[in-house]
TORSEZA-272331 format. One record per residue (C-alpha): residue number from 1; z, y, x. Coordinates in steps of 0.1 Angstrom, whole numbers. Layout:
<atoms>
num->NUM, zz->Z, yy->Y, xx->X
...
</atoms>
This chain:
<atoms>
num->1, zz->109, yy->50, xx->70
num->2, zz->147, yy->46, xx->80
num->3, zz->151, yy->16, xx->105
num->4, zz->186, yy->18, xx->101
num->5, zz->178, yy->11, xx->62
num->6, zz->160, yy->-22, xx->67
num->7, zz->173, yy->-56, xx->53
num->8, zz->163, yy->-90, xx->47
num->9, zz->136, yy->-98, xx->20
num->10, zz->163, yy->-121, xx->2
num->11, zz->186, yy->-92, xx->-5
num->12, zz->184, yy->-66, xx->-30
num->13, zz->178, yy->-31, xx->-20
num->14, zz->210, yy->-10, xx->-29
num->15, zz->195, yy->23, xx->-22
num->16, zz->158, yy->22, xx->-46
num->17, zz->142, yy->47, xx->-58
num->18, zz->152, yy->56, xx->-95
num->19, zz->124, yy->43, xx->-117
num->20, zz->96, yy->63, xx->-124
num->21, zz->79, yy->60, xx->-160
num->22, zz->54, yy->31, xx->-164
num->23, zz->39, yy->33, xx->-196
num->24, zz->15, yy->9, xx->-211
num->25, zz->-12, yy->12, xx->-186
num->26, zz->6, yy->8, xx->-160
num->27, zz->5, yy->40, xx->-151
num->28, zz->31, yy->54, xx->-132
num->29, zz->48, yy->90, xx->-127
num->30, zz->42, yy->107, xx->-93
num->31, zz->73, yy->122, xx->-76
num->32, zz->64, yy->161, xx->-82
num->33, zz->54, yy->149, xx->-125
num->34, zz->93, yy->136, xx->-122
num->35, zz->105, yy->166, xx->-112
num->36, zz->85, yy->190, xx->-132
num->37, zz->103, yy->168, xx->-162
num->38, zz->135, yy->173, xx->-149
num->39, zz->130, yy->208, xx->-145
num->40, zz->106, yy->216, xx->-178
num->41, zz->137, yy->238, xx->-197
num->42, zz->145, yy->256, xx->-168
num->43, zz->105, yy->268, xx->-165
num->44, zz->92, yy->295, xx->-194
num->45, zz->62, yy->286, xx->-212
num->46, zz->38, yy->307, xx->-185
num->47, zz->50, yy->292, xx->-153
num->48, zz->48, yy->250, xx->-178
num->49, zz->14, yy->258, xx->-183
num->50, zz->7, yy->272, xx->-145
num->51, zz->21, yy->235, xx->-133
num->52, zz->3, yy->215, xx->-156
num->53, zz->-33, yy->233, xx->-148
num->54, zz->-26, yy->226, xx->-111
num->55, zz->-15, yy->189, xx->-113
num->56, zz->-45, yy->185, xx->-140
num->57, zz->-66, yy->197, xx->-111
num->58, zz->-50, yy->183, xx->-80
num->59, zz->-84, yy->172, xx->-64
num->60, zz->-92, yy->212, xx->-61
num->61, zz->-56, yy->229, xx->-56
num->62, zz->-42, yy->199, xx->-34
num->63, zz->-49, yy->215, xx->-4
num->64, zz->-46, yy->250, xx->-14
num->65, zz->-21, yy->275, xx->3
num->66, zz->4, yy->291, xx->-16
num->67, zz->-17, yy->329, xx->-13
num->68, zz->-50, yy->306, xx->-22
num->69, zz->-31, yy->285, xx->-55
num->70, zz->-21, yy->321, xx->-66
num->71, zz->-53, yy->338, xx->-63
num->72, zz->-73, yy->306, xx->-81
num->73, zz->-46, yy->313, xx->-112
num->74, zz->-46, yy->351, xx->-111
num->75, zz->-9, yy->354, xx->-101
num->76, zz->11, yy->362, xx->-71
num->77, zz->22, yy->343, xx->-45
num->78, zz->58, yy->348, xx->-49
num->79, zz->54, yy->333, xx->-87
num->80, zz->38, yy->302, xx->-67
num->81, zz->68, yy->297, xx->-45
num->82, zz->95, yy->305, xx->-69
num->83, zz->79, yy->279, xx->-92
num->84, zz->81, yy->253, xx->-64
num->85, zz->112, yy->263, xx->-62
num->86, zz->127, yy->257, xx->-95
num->87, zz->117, yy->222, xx->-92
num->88, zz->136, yy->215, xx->-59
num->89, zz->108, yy->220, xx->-30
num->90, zz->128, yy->236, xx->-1
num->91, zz->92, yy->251, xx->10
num->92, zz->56, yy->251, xx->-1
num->93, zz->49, yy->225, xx->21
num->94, zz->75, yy->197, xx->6
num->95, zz->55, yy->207, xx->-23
num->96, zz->22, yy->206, xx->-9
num->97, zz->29, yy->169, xx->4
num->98, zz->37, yy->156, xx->-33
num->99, zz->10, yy->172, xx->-45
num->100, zz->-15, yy->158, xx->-26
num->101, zz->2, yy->124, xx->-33
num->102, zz->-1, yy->127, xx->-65
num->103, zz->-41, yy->132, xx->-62
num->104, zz->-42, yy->102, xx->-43
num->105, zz->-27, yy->79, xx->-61
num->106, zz->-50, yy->89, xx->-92
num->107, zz->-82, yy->98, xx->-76
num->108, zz->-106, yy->74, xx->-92
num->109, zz->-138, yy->59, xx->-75
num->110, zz->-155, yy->82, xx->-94
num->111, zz->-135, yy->116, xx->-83
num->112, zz->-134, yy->107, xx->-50
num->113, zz->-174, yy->107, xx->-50
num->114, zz->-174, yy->137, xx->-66
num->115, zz->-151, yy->157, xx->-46
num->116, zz->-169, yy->142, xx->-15
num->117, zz->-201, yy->156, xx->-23
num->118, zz->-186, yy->189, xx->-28
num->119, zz->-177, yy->197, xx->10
num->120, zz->-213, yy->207, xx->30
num->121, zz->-215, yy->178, xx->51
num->122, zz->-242, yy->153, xx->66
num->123, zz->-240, yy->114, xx->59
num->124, zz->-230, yy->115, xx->97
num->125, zz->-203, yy->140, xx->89
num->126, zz->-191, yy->113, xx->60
num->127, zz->-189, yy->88, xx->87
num->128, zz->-167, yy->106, xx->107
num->129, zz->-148, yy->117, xx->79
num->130, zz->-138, yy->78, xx->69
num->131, zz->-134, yy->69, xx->105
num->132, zz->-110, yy->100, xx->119
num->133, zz->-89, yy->94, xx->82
num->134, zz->-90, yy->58, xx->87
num->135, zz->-79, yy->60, xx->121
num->136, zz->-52, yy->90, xx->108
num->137, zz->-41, yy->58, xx->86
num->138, zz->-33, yy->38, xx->116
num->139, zz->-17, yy->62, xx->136
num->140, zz->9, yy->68, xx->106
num->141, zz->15, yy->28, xx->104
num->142, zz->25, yy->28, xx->139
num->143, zz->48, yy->59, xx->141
num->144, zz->67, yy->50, xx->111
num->145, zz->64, yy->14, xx->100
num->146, zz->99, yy->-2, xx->104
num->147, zz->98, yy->-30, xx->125
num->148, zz->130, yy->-49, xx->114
num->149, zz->114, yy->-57, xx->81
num->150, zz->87, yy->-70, xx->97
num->151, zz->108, yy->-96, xx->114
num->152, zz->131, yy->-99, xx->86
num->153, zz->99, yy->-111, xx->66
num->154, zz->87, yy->-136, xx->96
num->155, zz->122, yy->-149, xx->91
num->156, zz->120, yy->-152, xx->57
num->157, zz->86, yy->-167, xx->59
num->158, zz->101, yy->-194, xx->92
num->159, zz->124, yy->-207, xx->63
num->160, zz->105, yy->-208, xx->31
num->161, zz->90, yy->-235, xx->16
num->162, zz->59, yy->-220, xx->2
num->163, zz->44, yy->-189, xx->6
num->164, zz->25, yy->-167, xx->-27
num->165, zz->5, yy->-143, xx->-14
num->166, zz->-7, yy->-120, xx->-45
num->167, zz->-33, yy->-97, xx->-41
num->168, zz->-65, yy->-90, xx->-66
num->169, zz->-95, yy->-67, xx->-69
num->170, zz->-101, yy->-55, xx->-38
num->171, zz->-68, yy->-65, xx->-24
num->172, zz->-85, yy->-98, xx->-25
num->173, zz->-97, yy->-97, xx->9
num->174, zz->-61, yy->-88, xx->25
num->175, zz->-39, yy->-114, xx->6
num->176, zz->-65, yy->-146, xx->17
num->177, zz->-64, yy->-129, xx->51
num->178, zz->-25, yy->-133, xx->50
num->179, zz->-24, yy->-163, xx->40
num->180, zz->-50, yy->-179, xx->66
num->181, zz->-34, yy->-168, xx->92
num->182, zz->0, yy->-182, xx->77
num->183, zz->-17, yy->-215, xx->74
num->184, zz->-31, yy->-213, xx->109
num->185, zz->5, yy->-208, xx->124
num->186, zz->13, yy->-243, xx->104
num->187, zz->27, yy->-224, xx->72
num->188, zz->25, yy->-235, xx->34
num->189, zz->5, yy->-201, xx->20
num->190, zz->-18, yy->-194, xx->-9
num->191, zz->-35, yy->-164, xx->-22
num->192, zz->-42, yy->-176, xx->-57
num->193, zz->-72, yy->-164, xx->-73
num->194, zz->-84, yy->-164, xx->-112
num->195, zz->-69, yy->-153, xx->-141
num->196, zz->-36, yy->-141, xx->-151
num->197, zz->-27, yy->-176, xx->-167
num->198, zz->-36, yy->-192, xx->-127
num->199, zz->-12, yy->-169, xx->-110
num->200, zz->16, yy->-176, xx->-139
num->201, zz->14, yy->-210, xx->-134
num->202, zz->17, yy->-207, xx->-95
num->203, zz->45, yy->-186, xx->-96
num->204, zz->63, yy->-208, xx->-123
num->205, zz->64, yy->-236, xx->-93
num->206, zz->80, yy->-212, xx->-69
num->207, zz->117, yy->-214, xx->-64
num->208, zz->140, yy->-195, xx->-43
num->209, zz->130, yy->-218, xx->-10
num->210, zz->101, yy->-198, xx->-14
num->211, zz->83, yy->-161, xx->-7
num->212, zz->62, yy->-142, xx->-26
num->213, zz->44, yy->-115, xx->-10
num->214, zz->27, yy->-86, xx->-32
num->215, zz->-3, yy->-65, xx->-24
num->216, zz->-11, yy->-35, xx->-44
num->217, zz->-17, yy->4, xx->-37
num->218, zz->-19, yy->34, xx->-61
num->219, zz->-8, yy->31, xx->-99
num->220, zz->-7, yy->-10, xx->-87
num->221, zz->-23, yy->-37, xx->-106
num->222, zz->-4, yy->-51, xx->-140
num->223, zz->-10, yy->-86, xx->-130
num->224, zz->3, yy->-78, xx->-92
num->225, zz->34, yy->-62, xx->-105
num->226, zz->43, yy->-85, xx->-130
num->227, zz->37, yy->-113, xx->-103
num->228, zz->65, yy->-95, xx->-85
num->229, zz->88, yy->-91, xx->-117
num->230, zz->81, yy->-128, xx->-129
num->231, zz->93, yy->-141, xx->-96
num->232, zz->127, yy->-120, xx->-92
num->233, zz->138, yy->-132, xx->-126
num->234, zz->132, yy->-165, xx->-109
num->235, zz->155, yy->-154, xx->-81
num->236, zz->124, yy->-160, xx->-58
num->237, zz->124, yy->-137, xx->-27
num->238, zz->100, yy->-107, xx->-27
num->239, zz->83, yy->-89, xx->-3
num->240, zz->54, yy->-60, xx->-10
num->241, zz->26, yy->-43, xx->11
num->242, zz->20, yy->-9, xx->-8
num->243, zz->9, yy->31, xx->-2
num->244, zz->38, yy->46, xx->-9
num->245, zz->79, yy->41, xx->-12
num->246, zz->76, yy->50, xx->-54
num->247, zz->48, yy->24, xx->-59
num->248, zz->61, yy->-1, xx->-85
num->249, zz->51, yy->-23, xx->-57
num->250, zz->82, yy->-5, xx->-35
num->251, zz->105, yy->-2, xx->-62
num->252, zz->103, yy->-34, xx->-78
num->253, zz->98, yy->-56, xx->-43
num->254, zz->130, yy->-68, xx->-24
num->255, zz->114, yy->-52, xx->5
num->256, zz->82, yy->-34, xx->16
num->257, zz->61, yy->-18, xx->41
num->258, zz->38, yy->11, xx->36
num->259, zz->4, yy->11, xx->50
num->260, zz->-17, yy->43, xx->37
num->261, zz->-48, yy->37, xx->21
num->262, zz->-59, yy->73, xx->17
num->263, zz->-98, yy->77, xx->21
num->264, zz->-125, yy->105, xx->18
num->265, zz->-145, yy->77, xx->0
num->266, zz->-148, yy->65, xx->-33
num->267, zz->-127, yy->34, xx->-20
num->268, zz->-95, yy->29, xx->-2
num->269, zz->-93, yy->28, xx->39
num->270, zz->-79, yy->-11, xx->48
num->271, zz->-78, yy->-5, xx->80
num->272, zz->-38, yy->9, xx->81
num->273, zz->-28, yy->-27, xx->59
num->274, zz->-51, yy->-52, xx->83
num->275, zz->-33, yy->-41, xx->111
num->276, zz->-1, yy->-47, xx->92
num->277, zz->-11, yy->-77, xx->81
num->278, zz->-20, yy->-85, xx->121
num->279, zz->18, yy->-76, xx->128
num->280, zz->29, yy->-100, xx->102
num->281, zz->12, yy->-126, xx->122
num->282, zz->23, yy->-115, xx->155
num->283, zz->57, yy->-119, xx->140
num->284, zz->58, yy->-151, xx->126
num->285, zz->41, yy->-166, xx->154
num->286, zz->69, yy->-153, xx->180
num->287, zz->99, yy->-160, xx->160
num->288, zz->89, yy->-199, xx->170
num->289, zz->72, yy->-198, xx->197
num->290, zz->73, yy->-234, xx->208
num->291, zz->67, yy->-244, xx->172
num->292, zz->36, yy->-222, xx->169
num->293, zz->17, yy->-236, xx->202
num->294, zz->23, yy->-270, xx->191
num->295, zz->6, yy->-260, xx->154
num->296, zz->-25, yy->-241, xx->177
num->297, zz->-27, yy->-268, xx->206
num->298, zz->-54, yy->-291, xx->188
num->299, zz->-75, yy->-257, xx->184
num->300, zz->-73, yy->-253, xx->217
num->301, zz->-96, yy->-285, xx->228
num->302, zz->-116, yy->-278, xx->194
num->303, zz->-124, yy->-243, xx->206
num->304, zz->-136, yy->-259, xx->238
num->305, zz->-156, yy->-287, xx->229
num->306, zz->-155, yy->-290, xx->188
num->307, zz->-185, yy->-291, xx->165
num->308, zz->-173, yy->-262, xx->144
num->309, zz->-191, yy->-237, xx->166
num->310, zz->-228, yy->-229, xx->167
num->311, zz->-242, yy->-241, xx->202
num->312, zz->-282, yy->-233, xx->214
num->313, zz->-293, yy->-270, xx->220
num->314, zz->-320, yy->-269, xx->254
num->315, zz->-345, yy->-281, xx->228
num->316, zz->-340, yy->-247, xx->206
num->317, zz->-340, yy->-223, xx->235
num->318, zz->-365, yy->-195, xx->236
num->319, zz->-389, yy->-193, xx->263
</atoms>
């Protein structure tokens, strides 16, 4: 991610991706299915139907070399490459990458069982699988995650009214996360849950004194992306917490991060969007710092001496 690119969450992004196709179930065109439509005429018959059997199969040929791709469809390697080529990959590699982004963001729970219990390993192997990918996850966050929009968001947070924190399914967990901790720091946030109708009638109230803040990974949930959409048209300030840069999430958001998700299991890896979520905190409690010790000085004594905590009365202790 460009730091020199980053800009406030109130501000359009001029450079966006060009939309992708989202048809009816939300479903929504990887970056190598764009380019093999842009480049269909310019590929015969043979080399249409070579593509279409590898993205079909992109949970086996994903991480295939070029010599290994041509040998699983009878052909050689330089048809491979040349292929690749004609849709605008400078190397294998470039293709490679889109390839295997394309698996991910369709892989269902299902698949990613599957293709799990393919590989010869132990359950302790599995283990260390999830934890070295989850951990993979992380290190990614921290190398590229741009910190300006970070603190443009805290920012944007510091002067908002309200805060909408919209995440469902199994993004649940993050968005009531979020929003705790805002509340904590002294913040008006929500993480709405319930049915469509709930989180149209929340996001009718906000106004442009507010932020919403979208959660959502993959093809993205309908009801998280039309969250984000409802509130532009109501020229409310959008952030989003997504996968990938061509998430409707991403394209549709007034600004994002990405936090990958990718996981050998048959659900996604958290671990890369807690910690941004943790950052987001960190943020928003050090754009004020006077402000947010005077919200956290009461649960200061209450951590001390309160009643909210679980304390071994003498009369309880074991022997």
């Amino acid at each position: 991610m460009n730091k020199n690119s980053a800009k406030s969450v109130t501000r359009k992004k001029q450079d966006a991706a060009p939309a992708a196709k989202v048809d009816g179930n939300n479903s929504t065109s990887s970056p190598v299915e764009d380019r093999f439509a842009r480049a269909r005429l310019r590929l015969n018959p043979r080399r249409q139907r070579l593509l279409r059997a590898i993205l079909d199969a992109a949970d086996e040929t994903c991480f295939l070399s070029s010599r290994e791709l041509a040998k699983r469809y009878n052909v050689d390697a330089t048809t491979i490459l040349r292929t690749t080529q004609v849709l605008g990959y400078k190397s294998y590699a470039d293709f490679s990458t889109d390839l295997r982004q394309h698996f991910v963001a369709r892989i269902t729970p299902y698949a990613a069982l599957k293709a799990a219990t393919r590989e010869k390993r132990s359950v302790t192997d599995h283990i260390d699988h999830a934890l070295e990918k989850a951990l993979e996850n992380l290190k990614v966050l921290e190398s590229d995650v741009d910190r300006q929009r970070l603190i443009d968001l805290a920012k944007a947070i510091k002067r908002s009214r309200r805060v909408l924190v919209v995440g469902l399914d199994f993004a649940t967990s993050l968005a009531y996360y979020l929003a705790y901790g805002l509340c904590a720091l002294g913040f008006d946030a929500e993480a709405p849950v319930g049915s469509t109708g709930n989180l149209q009638y929340k996001i009718k109230a906000l106004t442009s004194k507010d932020v919403l803040i979208a959660i959502s990974f993959g093809q993205c949930l309908r009801d998280t992306v039309d969250s984000v959409l409802r509130a532009k048209r109501q020229g409310v300030p959008t952030f989003g917490i997504t996968d990938s840069d061509t998430t409707p999430i991403a394209r549709y958001a007034d600004s994002h991060v990405v936090t990958l998700v990718a996981s050998p299991s048959f659900l996604n890896s958290y671990v890369a969007p807690m910690a941004a979520i943790t950052a987001i905190h960190v943020a928003c409690a050090h754009i004020d710092p006077k402000s947010s010790l005077t919200r956290l000085r009461p649960t200061d004594r209450e951590y001390a001496s309160g009643t909210r905590w679980y304390r071994e009365s003498k009369s309880n202790n074991h022997k």
